[in-house]
Backbone bond lengths (Angstrom), bond angles and torsions (degrees), N, CA, C in turn:
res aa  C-N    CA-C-N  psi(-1)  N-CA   C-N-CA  omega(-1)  CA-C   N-CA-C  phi
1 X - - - 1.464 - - 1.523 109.66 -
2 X 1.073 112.99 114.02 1.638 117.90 160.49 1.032 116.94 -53.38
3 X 1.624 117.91 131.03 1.932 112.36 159.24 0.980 121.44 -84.71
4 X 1.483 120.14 147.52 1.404 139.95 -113.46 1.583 83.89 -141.52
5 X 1.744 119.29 136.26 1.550 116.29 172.93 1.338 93.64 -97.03
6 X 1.415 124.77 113.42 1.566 108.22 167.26 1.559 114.42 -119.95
7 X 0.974 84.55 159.00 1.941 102.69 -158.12 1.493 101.36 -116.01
8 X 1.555 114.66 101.15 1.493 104.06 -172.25 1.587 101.05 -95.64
9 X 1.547 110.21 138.37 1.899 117.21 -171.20 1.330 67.83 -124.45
10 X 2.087 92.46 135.07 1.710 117.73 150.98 1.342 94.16 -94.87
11 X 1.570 113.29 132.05 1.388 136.92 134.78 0.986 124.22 -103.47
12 X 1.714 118.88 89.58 1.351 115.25 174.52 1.831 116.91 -82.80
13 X 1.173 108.71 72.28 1.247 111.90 -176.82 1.819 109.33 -93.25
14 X 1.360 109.11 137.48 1.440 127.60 -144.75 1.673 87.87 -145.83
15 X 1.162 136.24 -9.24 1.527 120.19 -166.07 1.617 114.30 -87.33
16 X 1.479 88.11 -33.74 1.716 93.25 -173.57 1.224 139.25 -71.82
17 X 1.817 124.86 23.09 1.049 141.29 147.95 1.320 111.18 -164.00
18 X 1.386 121.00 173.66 1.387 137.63 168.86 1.317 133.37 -19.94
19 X 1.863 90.92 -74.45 1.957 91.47 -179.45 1.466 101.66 -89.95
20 X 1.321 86.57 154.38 1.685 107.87 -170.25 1.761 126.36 -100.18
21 X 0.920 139.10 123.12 0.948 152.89 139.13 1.713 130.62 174.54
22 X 1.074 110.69 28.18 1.440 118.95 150.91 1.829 104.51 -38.23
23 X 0.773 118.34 -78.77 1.065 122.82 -177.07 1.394 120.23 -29.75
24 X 1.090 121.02 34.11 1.395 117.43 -171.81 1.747 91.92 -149.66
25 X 1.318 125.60 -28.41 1.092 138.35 173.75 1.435 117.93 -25.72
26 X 1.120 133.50 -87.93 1.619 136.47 -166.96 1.168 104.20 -61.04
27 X 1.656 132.38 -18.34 1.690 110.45 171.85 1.911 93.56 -99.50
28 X 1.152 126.07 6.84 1.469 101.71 138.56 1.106 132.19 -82.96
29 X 1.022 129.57 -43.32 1.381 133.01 174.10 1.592 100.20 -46.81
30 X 1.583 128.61 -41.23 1.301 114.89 174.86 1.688 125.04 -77.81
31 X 1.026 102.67 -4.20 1.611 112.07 -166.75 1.827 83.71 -95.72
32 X 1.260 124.01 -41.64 1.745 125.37 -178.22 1.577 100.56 -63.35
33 X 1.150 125.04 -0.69 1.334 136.25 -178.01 1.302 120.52 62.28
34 X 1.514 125.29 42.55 1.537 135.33 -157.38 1.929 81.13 -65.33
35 X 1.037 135.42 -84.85 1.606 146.40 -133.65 1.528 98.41 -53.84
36 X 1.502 94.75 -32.69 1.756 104.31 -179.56 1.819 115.34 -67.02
37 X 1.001 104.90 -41.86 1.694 108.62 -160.21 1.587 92.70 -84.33
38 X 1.600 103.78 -39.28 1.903 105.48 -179.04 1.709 97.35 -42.44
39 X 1.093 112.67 -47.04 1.759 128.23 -139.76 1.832 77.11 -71.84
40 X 1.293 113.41 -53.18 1.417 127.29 -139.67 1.849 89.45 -71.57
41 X 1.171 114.92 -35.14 1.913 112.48 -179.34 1.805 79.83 -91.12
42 X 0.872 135.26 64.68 1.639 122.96 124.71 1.744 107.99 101.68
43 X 1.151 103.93 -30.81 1.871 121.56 -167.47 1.460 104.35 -60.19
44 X 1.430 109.85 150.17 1.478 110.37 166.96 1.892 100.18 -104.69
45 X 0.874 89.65 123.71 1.757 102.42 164.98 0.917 145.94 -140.65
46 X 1.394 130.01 138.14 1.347 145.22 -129.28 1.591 104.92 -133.15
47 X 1.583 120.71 109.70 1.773 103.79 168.79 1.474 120.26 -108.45
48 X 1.342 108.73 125.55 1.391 107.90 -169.30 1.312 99.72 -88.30
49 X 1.764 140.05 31.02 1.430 124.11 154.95 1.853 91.30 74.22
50 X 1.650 88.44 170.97 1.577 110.30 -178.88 1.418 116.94 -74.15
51 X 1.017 135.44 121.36 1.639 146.25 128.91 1.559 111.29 -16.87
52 X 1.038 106.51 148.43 1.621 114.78 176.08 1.426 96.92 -135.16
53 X 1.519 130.40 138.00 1.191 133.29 -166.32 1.932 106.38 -80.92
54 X 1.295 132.34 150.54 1.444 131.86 -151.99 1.975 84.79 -95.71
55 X 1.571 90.91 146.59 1.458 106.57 176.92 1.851 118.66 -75.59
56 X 1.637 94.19 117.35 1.644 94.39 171.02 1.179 121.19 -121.55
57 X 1.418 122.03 171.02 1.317 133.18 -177.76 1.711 128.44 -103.68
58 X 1.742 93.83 7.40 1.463 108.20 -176.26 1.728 97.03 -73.02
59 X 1.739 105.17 149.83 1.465 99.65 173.36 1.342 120.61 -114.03
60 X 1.479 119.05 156.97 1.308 125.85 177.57 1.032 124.41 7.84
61 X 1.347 166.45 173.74 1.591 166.30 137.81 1.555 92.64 -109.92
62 X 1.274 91.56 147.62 1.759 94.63 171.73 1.663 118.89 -113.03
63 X 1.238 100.47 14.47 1.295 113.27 158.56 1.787 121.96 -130.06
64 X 1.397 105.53 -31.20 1.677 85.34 172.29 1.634 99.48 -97.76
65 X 1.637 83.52 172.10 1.718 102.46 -175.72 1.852 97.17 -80.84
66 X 1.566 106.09 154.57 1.050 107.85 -172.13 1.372 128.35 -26.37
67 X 1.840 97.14 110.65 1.318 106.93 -150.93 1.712 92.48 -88.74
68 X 1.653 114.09 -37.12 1.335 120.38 -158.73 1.641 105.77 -71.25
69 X 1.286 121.58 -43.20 1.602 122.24 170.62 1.242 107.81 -61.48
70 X 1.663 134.22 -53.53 1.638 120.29 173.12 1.686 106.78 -54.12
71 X 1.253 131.36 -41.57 1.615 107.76 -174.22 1.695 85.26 -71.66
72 X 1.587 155.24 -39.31 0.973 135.52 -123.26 2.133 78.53 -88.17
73 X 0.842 119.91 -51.78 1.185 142.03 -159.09 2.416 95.76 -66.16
74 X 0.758 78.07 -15.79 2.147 90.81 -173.04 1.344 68.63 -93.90
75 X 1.254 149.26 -111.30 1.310 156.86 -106.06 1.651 91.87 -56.92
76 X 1.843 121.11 -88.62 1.258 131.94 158.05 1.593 118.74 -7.96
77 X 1.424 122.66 -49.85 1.064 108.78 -166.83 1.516 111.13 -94.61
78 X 1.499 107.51 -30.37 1.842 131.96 -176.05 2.233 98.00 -61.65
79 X 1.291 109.50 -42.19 1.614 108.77 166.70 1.304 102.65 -64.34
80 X 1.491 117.43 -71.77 1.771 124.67 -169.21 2.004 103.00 -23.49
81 X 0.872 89.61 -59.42 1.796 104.34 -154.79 1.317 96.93 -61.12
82 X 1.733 127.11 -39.52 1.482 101.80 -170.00 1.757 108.40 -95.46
83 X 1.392 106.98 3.51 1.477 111.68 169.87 1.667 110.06 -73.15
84 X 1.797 116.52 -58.57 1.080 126.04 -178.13 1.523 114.25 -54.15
85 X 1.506 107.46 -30.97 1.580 107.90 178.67 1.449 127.25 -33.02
86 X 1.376 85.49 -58.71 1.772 113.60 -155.14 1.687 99.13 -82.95
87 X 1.334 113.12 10.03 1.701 129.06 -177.30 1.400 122.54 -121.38
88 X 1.256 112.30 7.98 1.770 119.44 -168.23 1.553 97.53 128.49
89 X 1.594 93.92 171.21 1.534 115.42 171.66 1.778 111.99 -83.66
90 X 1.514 96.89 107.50 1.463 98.93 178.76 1.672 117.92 -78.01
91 X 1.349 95.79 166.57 1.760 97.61 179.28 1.350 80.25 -154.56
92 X 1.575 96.14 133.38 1.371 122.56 176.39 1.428 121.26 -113.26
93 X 1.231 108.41 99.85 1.710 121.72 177.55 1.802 110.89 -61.87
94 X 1.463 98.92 101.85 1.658 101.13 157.69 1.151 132.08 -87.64
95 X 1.266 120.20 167.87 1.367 124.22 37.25 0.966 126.33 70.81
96 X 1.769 114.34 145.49 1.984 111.12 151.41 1.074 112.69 -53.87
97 X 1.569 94.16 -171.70 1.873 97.30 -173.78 1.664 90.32 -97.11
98 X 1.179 146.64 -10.82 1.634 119.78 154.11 1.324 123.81 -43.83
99 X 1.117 127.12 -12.82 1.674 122.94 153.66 1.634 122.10 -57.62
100 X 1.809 97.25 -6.52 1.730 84.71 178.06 1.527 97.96 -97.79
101 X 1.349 117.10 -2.20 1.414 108.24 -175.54 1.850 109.48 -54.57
102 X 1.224 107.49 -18.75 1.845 120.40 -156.77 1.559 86.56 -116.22
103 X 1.685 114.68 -62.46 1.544 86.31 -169.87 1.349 144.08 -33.99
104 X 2.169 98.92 -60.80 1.333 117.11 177.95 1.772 119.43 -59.76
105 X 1.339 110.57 -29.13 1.425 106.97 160.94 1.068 113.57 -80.53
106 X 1.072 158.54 6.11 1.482 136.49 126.42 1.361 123.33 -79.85
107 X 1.139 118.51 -40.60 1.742 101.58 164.20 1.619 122.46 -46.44
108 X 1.027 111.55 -39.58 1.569 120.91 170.52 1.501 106.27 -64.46
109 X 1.508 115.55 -47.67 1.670 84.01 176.54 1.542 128.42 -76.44
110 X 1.386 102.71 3.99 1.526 114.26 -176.81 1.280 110.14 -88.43
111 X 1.470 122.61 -9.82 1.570 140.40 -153.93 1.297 83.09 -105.23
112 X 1.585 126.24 -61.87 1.108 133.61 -164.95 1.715 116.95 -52.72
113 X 1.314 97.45 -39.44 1.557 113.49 179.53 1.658 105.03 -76.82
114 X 1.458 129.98 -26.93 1.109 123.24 168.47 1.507 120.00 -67.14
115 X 1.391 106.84 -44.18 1.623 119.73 -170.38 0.889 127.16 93.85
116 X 1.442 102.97 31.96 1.517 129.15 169.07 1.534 134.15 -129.93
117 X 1.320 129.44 144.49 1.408 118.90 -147.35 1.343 91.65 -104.80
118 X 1.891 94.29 148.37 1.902 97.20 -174.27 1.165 112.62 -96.71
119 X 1.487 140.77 156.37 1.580 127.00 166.71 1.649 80.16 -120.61
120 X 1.530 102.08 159.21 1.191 130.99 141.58 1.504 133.58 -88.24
121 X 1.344 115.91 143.43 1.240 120.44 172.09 1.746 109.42 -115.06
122 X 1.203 121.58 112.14 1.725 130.06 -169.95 1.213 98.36 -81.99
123 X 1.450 155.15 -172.50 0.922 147.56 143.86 1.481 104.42 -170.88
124 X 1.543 110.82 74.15 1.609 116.50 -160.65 2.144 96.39 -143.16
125 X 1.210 86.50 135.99 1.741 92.66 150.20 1.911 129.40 -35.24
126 X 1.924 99.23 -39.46 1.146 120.36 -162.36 1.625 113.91 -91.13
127 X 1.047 155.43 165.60 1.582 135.30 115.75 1.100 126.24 -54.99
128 X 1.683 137.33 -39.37 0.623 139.04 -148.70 1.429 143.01 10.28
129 X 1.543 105.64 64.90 1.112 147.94 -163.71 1.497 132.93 -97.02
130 X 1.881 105.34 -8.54 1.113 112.46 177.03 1.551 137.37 -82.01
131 X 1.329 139.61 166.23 1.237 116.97 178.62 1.868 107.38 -114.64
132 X 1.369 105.68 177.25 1.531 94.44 -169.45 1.658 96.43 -71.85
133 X 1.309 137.32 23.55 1.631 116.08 160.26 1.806 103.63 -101.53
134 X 1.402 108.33 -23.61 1.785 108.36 -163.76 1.561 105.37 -87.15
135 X 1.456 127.78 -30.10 1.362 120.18 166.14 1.036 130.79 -56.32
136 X 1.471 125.90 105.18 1.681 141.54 145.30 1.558 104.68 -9.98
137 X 1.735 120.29 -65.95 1.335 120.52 -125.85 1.790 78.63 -100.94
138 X 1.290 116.72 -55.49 1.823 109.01 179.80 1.688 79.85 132.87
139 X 1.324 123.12 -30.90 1.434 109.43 -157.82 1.608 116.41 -66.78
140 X 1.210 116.42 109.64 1.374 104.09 -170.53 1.443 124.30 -91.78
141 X 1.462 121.16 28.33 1.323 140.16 156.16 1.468 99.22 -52.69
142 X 1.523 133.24 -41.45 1.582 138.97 176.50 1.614 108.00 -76.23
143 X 1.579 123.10 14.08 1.370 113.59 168.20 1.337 126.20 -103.71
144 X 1.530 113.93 -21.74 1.342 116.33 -158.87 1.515 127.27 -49.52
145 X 1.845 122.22 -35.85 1.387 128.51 170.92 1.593 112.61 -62.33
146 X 1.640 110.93 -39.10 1.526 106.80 173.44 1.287 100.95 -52.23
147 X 0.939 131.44 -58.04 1.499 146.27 -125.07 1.858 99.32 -77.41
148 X 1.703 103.70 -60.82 1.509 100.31 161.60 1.042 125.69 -119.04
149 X 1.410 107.54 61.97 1.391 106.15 136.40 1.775 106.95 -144.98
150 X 1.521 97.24 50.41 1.485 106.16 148.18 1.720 107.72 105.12
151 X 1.013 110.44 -38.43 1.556 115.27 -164.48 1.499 99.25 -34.91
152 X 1.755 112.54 146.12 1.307 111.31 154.41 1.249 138.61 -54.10
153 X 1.089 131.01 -175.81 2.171 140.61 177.28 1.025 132.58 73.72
154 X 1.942 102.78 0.43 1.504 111.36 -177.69 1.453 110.66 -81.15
155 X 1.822 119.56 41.50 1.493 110.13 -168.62 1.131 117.56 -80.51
156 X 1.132 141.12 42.56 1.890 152.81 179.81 1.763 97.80 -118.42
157 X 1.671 109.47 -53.63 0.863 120.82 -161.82 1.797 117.09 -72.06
158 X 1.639 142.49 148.13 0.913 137.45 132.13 1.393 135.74 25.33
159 X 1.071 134.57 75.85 1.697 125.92 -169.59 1.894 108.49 -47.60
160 X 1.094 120.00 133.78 1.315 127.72 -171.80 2.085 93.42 -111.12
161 X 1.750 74.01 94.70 1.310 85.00 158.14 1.628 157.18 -58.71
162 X 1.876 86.70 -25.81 1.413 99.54 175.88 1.451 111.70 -128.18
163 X 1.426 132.49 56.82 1.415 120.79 -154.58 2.123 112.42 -53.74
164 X 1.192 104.38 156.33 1.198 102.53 164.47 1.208 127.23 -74.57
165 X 0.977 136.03 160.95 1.675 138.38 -160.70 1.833 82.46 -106.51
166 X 1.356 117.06 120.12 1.276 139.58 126.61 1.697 112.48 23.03
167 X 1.633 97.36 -81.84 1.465 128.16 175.20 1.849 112.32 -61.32
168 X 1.118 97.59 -42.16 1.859 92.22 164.95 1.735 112.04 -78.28
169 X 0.843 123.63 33.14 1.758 126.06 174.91 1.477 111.95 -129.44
170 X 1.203 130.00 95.98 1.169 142.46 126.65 1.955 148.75 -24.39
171 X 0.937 124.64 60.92 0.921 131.40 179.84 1.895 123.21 -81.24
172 X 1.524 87.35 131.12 1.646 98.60 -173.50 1.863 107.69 -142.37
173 X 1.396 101.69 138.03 1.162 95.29 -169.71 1.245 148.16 110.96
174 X 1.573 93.41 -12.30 1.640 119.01 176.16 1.474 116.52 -74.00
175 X 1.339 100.54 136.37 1.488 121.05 -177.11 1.247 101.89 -174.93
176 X 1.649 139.67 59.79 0.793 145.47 158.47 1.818 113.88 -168.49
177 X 0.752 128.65 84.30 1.697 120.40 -134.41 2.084 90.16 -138.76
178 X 1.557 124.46 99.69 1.820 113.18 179.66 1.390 92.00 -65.50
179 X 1.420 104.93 156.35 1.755 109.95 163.59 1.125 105.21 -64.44
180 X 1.537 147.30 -23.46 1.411 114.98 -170.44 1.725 101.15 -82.88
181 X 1.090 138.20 -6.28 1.338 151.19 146.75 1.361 122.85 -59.60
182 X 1.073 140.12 -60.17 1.101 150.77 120.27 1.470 119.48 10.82
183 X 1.683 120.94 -69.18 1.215 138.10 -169.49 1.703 98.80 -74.37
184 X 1.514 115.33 -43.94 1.713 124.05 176.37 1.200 111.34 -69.03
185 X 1.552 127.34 -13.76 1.450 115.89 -170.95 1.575 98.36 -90.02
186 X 1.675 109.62 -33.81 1.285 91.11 -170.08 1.355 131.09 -78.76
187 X 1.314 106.65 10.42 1.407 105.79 -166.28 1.851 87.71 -107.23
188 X 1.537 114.44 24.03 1.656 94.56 170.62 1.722 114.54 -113.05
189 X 0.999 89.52 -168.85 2.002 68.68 152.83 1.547 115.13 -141.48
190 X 1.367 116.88 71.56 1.361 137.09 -173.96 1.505 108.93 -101.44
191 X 1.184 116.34 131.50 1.585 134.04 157.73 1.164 124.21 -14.34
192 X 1.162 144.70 103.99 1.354 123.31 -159.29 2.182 89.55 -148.44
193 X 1.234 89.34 117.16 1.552 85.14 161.98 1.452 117.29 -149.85
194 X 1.638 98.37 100.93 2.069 88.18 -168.65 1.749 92.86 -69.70
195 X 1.819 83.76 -138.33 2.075 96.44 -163.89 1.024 82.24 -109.02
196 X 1.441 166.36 25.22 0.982 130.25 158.92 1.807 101.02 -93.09
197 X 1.760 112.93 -18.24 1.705 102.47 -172.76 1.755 99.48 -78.28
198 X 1.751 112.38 -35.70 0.982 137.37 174.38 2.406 104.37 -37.90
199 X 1.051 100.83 -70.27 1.353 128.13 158.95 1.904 93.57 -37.57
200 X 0.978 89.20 -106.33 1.886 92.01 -169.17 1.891 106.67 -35.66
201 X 0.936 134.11 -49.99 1.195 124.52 -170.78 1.550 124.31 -139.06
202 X 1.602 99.53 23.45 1.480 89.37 164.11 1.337 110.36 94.45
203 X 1.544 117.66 148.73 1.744 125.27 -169.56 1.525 105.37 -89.97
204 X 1.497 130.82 -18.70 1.162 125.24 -153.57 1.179 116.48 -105.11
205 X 1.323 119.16 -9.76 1.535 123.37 177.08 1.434 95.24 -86.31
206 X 1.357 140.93 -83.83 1.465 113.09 -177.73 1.185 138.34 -42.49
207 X 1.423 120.99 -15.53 1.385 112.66 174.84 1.761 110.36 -91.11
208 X 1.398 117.92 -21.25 1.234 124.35 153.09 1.595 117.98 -40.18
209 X 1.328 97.23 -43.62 1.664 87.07 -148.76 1.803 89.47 -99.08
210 X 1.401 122.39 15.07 0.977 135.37 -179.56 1.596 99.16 -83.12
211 X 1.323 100.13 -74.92 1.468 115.83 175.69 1.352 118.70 -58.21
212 X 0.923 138.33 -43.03 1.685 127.46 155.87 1.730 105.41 -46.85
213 X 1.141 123.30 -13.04 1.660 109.81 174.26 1.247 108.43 -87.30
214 X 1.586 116.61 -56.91 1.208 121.38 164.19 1.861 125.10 -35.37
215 X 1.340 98.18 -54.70 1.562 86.61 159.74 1.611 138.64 -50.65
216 X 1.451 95.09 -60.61 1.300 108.98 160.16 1.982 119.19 -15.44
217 X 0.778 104.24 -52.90 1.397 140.56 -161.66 1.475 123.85 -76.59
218 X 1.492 79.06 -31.44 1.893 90.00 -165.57 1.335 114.91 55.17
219 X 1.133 127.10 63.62 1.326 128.92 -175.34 1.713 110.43 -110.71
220 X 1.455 102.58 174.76 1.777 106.94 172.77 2.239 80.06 -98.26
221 X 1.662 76.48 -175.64 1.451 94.27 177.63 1.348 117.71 -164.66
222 X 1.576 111.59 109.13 1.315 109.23 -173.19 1.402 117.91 -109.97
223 X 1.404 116.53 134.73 1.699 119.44 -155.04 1.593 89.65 -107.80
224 X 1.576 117.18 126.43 1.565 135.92 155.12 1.572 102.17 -78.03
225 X 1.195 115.27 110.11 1.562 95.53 164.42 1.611 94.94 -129.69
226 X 1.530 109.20 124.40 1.377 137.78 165.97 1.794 107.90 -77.65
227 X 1.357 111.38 136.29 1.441 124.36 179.09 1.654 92.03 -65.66
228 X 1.641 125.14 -44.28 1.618 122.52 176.68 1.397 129.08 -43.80
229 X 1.790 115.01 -23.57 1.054 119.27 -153.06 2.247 89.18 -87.37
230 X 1.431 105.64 -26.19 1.696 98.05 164.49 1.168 112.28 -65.90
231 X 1.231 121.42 176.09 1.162 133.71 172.89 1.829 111.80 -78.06
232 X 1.356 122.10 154.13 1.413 102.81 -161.22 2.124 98.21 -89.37
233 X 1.405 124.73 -13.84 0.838 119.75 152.41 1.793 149.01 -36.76
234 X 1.265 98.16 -19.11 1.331 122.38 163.28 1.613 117.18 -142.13
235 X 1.259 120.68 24.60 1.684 144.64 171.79 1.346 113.82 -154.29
236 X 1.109 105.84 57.42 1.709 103.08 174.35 1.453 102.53 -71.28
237 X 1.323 143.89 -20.53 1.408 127.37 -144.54 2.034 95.10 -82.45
238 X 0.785 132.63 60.83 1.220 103.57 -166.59 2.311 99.98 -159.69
239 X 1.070 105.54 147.93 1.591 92.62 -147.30 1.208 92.39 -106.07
240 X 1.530 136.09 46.13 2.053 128.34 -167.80 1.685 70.20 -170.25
241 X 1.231 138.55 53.81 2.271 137.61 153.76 1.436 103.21 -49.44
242 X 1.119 119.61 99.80 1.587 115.81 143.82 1.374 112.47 -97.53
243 X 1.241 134.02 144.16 1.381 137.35 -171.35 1.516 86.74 -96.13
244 X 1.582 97.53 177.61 1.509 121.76 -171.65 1.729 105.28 69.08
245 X 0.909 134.69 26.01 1.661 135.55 -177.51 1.835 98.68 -76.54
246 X 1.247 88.14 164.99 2.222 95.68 158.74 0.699 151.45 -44.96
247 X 0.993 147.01 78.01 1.712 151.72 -151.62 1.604 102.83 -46.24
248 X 1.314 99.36 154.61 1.702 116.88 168.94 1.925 90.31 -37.23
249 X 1.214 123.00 -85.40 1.329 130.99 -167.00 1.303 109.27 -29.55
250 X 1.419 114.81 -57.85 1.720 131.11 -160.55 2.111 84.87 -59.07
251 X 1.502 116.37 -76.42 1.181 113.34 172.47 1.458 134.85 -14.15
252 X 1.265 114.46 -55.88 1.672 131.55 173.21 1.035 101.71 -49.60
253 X 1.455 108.92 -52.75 1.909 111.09 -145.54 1.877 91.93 -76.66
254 X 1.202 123.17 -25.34 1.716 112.00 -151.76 1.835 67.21 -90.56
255 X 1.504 144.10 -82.81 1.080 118.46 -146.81 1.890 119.76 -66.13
256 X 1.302 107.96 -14.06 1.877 99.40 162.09 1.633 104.98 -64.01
257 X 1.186 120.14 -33.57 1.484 114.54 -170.23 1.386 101.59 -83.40
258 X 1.623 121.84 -11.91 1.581 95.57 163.33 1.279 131.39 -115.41
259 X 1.249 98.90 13.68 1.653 124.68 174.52 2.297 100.81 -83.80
260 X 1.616 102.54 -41.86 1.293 88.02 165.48 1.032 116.12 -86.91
261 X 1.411 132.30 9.00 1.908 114.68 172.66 1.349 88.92 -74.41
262 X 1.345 149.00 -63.35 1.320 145.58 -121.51 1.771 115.98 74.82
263 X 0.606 123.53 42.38 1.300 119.85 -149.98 1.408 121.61 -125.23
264 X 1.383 98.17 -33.92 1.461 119.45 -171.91 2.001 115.36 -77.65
265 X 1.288 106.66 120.83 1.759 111.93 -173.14 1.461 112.28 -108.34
266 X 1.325 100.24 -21.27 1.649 101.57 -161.02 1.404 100.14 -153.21
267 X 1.723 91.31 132.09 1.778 94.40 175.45 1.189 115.38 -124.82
268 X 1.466 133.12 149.10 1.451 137.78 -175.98 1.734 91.05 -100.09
269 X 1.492 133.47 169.66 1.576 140.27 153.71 1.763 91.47 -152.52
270 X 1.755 114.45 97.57 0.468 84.77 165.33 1.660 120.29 -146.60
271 X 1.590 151.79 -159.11 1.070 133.37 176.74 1.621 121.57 97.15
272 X 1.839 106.67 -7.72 1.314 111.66 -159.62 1.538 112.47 -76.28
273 X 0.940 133.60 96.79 1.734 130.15 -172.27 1.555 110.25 -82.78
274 X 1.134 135.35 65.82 1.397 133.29 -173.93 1.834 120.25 -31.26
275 X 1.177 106.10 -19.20 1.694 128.78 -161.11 1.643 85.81 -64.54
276 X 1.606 101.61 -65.17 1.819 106.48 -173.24 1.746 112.22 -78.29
277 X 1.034 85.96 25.35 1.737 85.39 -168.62 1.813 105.85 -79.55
278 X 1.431 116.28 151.38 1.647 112.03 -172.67 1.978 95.66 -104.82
279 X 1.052 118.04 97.05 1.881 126.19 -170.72 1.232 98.21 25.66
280 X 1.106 114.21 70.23 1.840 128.50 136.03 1.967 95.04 93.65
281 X 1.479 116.63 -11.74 1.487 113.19 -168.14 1.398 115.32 -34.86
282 X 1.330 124.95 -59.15 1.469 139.62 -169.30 2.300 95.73 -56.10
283 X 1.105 109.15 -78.43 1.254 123.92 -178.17 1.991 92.02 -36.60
284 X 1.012 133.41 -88.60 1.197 123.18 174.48 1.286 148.32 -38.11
285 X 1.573 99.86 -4.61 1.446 128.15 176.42 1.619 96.47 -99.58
286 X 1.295 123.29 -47.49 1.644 114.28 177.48 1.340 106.43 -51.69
287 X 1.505 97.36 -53.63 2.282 92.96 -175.50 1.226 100.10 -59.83
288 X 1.155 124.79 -29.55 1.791 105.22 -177.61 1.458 100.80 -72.54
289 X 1.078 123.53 -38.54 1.854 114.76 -176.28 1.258 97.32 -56.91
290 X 1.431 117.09 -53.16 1.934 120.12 -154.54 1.595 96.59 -76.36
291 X 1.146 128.64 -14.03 1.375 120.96 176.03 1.531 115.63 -94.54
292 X 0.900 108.84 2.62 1.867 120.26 -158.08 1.913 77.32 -109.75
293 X 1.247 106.99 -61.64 1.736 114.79 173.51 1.621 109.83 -22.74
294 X 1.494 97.21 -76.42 1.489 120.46 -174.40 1.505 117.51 -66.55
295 X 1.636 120.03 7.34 1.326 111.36 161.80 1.653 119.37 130.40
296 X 1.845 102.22 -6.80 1.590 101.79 179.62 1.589 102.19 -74.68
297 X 1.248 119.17 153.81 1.386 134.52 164.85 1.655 104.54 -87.27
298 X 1.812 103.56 166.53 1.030 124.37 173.60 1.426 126.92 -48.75
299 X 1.464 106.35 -27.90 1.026 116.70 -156.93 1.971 109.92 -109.15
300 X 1.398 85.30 -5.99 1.486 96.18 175.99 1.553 131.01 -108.97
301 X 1.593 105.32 13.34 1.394 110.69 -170.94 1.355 92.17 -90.73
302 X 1.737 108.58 156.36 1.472 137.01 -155.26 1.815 99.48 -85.10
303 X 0.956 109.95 149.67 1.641 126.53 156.40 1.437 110.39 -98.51
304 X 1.556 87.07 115.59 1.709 108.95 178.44 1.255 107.16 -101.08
305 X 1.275 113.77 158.63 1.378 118.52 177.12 2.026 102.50 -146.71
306 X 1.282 117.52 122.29 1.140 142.57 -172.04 1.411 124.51 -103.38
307 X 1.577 112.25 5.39 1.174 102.32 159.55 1.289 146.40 -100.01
């Protein structure tokens, strides 16, 4: 295993839907002792503390949820990401998943400046695929994939200089999918494997045949991983539970398989609501994913005890 410079960014971003407590997120993940155990498999790491989202003058929407702090929070985080890029493998402490609205556009412009094309890896219950005209709810935690990879209506938001191609996005994990999402996915040609293909044949052939593209390619690769995309039985902390999610096992196996591609540059953690959390379980289950990522084996994960 190579050591890895990682650069941990708090995004306590809280705007991109309703219930609240994202915001409490990245000092769990530090209190679960993520910087410690990284350090402890070999890594040098560095935390640059919380982000504060950049001041705007856009006003209220009367249908999405605070629209002006999520663009304020895209701007802040969409610079952060292509600075931190070009400095180590970042991991970005959430937050909702509207923090990927800023991440993935800056990793892409950092990709862009390399001369190399980015894929994403999703790994959510959701698509989150909508734009601020197709959402019902306003919450724009469900926009971020529209958002970069090009779709129109994001005119408040950041011009996305380098959108992602459709075809470099990977999705795993879906089981919660609106038809007007639904109806936009099919017209792309993006990765798509909910639980029921997951169910019939297993997590490892699509993410295989994911990563053989990405290779192919010479690409970076930046992994979203949503606390939703587990099952809420062993991830309760998290405020969007669909049951039927990934088992502890299913989890391990997709981040050992991307710890052996080599592949992986950029990490999202995000969705973690500490508020619903059962004594820290959920938060200690991400460091076990992000450490399983960064190089622990099967055979080396810890026995917890929660009572």
């Amino acid at each position: 295993m190579t050591p890895q410079n990682i650069i941990l960014v708090g995004a306590p971003v809280d705007s991109g839907k309703d219930r609240k407590g994202c915001i409490m997120g990245p000092d769990a993940f530090r209190t679960a002792r993520l910087a410690e155990t990284l350090t402890e498999l070999g890594h040098s790491v560095t935390d640059t503390g919380n982000l504060t989202p950049e001041e705007t003058d856009i006003a209220e929407h009367p249908h999405l949820v605070a629209l002006p702090q999520t663009v304020g929070w895209t701007r802040r985080l969409k610079t952060t990401a292509k600075k931190v890029a070009a400095e180590g493998l970042p991991i970005f402490l959430g937050g909702d998943h509207s923090l990927a609205l800023g991440t993935v556009a800056g990793i892409a412009d950092h990709a862009a400046e390399q001369g190399r094309p980015l894929f994403v890896l999703w790994l959510d219950a959701h698509s989150d695929f909508h734009t601020p005209q197709s959402t019902d709810s306003g919450n724009l935690h469900g926009t971020p994939v529209g958002y970069f990879t090009g779709r129109a209506g994001f005119d408040d938001f950041p011009e996305v200089g380098n959108p992602v191609p459709a075809e470099n996005v990977c999705m795993i994990g879906l089981r919660s999918v609106d038809p007007a999402e639904h109806e936009a996915l099919a017209q792309t040609k993006m990765a798509l494997a909910d639980m029921r293909a997951i169910d019939e044949g297993g997590i490892r052939a699509p993410l295989a045949e994911f990563l053989d593209k990405v290779a192919a390619a010479g690409g970076l690769l930046h992994v979203s991983l949503d606390v939703d995309f587990l099952d809420p039985t062993i991830a309760p902390a998290v405020g969007t539970t669909v049951p039927g999610g990934a088992t502890m096992r299913e989890g391990h196996l997709v981040m050992e398989m991307l710890h052996d591609s080599g592949l992986v540059t950029s990490l999202d953690l995000v969705e973690l609501n500490p508020f619903m959390d059962d004594r820290g379980k959920t938060a200690h289950l991400m460091v076990d994913l992000t450490a399983s990522l960064m190089g622990r084996r099967v055979f080396d994960r810890p026995t917890r005890s929660f009572a």
